[in-house]
Structure formats: structure tokens, C-alpha cells
Rosetta silent file (secondary structure, phi, psi, omega in degrees, C-alpha in Angstrom):
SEQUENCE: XXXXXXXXXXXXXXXXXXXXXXXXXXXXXXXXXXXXXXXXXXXXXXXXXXXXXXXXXXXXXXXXXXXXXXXXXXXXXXXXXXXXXXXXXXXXXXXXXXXXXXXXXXX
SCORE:     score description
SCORE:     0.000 S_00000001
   1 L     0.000  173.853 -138.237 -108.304   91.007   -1.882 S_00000001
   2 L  -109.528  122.331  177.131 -104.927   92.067   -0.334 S_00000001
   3 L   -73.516  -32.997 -150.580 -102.364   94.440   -2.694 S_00000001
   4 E  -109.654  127.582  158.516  -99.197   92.893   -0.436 S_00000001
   5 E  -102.794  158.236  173.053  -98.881   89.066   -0.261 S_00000001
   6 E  -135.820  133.838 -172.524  -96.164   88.079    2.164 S_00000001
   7 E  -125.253  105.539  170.114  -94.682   84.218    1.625 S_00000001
   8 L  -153.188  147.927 -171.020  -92.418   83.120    4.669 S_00000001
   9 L   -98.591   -9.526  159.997  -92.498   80.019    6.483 S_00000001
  10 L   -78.931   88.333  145.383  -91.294   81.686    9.881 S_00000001
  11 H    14.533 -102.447  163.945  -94.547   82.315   11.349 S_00000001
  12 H   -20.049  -82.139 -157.679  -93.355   84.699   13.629 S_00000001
  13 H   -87.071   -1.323  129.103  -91.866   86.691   11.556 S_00000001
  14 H   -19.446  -58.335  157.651  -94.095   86.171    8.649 S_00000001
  15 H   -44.456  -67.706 -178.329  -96.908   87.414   11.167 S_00000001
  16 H   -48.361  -48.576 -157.259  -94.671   90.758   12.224 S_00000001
  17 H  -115.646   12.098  157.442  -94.493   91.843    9.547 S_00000001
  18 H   -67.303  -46.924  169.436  -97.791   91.374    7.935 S_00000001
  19 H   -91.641   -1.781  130.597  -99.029   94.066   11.048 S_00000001
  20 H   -57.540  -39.663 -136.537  -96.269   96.425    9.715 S_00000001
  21 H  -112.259  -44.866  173.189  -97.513   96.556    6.508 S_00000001
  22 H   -53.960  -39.498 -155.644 -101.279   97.007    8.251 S_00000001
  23 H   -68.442  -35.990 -179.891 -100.584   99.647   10.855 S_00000001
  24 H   -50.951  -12.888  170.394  -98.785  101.706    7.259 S_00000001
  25 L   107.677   10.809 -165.548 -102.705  101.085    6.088 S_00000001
  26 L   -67.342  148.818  156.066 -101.431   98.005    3.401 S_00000001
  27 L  -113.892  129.357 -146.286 -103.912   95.714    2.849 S_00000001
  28 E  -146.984  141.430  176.219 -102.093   92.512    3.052 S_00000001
  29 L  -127.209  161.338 -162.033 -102.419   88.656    3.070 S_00000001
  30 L  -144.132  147.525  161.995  -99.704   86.060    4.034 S_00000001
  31 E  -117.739  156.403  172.853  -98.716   82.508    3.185 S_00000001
  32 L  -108.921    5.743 -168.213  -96.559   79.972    4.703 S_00000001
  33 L  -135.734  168.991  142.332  -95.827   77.729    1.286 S_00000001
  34 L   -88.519  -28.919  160.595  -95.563   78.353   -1.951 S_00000001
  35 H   -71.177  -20.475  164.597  -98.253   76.355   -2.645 S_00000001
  36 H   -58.997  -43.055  167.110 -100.249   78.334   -0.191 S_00000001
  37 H   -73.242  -34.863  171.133  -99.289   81.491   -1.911 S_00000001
  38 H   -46.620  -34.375 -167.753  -99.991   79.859   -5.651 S_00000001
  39 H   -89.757  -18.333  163.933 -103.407   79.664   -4.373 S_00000001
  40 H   -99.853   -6.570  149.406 -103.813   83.094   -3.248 S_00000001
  41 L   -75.884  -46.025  178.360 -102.393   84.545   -6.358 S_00000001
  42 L   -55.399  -16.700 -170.575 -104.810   82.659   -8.365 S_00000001
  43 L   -84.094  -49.437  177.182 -107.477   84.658   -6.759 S_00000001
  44 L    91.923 -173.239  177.528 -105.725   87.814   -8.162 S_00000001
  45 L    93.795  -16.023  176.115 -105.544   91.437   -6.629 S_00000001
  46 L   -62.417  128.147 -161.716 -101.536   91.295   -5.690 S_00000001
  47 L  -130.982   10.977 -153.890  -99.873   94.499   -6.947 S_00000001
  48 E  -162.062   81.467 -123.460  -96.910   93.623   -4.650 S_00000001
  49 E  -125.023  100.029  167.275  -95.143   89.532   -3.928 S_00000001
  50 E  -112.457  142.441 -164.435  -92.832   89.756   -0.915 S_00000001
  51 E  -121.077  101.875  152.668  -90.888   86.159   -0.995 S_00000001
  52 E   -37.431  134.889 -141.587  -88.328   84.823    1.683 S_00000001
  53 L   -93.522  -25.757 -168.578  -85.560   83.678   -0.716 S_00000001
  54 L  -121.185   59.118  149.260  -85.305   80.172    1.332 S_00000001
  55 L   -98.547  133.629  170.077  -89.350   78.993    1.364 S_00000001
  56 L   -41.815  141.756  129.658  -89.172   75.917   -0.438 S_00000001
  57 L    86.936   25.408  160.405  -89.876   76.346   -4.036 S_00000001
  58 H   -47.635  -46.542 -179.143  -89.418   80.195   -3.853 S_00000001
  59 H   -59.769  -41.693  178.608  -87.399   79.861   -7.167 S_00000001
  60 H   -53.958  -65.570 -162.837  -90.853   78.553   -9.267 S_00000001
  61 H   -50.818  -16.643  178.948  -93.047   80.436   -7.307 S_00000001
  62 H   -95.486  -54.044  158.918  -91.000   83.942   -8.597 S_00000001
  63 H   -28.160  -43.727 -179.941  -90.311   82.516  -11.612 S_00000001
  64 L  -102.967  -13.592  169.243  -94.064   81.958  -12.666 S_00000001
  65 L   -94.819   -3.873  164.523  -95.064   85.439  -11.260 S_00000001
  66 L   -24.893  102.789  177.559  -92.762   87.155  -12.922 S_00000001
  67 L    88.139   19.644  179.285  -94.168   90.303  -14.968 S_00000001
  68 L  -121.093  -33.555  174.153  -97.450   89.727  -12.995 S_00000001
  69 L  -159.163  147.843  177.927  -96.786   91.618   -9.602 S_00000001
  70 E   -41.243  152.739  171.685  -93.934   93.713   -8.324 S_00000001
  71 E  -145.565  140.807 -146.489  -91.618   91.122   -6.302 S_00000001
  72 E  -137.047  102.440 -172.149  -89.809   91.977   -3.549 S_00000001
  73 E  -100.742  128.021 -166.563  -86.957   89.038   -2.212 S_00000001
  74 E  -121.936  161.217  178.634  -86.293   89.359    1.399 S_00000001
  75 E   151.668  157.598 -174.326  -83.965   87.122    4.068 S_00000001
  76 L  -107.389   30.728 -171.120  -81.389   87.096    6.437 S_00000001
  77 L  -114.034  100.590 -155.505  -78.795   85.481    4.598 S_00000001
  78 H   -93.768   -6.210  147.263  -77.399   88.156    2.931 S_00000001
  79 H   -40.346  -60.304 -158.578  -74.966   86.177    0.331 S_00000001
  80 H   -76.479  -16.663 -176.520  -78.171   83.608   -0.048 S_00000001
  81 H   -75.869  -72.740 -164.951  -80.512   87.147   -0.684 S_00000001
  82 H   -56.902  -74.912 -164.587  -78.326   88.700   -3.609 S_00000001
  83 H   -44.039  -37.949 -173.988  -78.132   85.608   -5.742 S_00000001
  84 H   -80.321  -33.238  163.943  -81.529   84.911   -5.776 S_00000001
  85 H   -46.934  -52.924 -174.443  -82.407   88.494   -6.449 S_00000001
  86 H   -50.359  -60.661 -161.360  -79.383   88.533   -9.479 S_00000001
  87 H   -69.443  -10.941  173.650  -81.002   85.138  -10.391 S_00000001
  88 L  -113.004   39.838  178.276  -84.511   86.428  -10.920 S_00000001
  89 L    18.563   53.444  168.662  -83.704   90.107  -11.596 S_00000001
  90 L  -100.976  165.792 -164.478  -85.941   91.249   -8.200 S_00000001
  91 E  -106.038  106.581  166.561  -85.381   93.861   -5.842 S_00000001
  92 E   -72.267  168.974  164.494  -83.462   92.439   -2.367 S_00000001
  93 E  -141.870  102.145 -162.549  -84.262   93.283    1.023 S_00000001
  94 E   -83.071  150.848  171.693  -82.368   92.261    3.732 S_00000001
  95 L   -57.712   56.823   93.946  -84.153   90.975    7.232 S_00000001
  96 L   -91.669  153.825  160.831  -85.272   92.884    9.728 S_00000001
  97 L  -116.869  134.643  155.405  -87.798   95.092    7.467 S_00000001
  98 L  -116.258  159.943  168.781  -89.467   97.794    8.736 S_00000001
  99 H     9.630  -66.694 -151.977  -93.396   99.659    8.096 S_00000001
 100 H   -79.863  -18.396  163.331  -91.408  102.314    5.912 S_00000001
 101 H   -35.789  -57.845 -155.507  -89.566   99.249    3.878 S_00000001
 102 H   -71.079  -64.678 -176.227  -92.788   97.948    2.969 S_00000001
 103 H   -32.041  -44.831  167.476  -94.809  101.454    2.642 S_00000001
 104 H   -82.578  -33.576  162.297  -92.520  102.530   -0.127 S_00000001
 105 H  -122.240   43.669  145.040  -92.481   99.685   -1.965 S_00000001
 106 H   -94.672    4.414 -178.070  -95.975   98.892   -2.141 S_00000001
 107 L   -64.894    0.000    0.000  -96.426  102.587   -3.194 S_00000001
């Protein structure tokens, strides 16, 4: 199983940045839901939750993984980023991310 989950409902960019986090050597799996990601946490092996702050149902899904893998809140709203980091006491990231974003903190 995958150390990096990635949860974003843009495709695209969802995609992108799933083959950052390979060509840095990550081993990484991606969702487009939260329920898609619930299901690939249950499976276990995540050392490392990156969440797009506006996927539906982002707040639960951080909220029940809490103290289970590192979480990492990412987006390009950068008002809509901070709160939701403050409100779950996570680590923001604002959008674009690049390879060395991810590389340090899945280290």
C-alpha cells in the first residue's frame, strides 16, 4: 500500500501531483471523494493524508483521521486554506505544490 494518499476532486490536478510525489520515489495513491479515500484508509499503510480543504466532507474525513496519519491541508483559496488548517490544527499548503513540497513532508 501507498505511504502518501492524495484526496482532491480536480482530476487534473489531483493526477499532477500524484506523479510529483512518484518521480521524488513516494509511493502514493489518490482519491477523488472522501468516501473514496475512507475506503483506502481502511486498508491501512498511509503515513501521510494530503486533503484539498474544499472536497466535500473534507472536515469528517480529517476529523476521523486525526492522530492516525500525518495530514497535510492543501488549496488555492488561501483565506479558505488557513481556517481549515486553524480548525483542525494541520499543516497548510497553499496550491501549486511542488516534488520538494511533498518529499519533505512525507519524510
Amino acid at each position: 500500500m501507498a505511504g502518501l494518499l492524495i484526496v482532491d476532486v480536480d482530476r487534473n490536478g489531483r493526477e499532477a501531483l500524484a506523479i510529483a510525489a512518484r518521480l521524488e520515489g513516494l509511493p502514493v495513491a489518490t482519491a477523488g471523494s472522501a468516501t473514496e479515500a475512507e475506503a483506502l484508509l481502511a486498508a491501512g499503510g498511509f503515513t501521510l493524508l494530503v486533503v484539498d480543504c474544499l472536497v466535500p466532507g473534507a472536515d469528517a474525513l480529517v476529523r476521523a483521521r486525526q492522530g492516525r496519519e500525518r495530514i497535510l491541508a492543501i488549496g488555492h483559496q488561501p483565506e479558505l486554506l488557513q481556517r481549515f488548517a486553524r480548525r483542525h490544527g494541520v499543516e497548510a499548503l497553499a496550491k501549486p505544490i511542488g516534488p520538494a513540497d511533498l518529499r519533505r513532508r512525507a519524510a
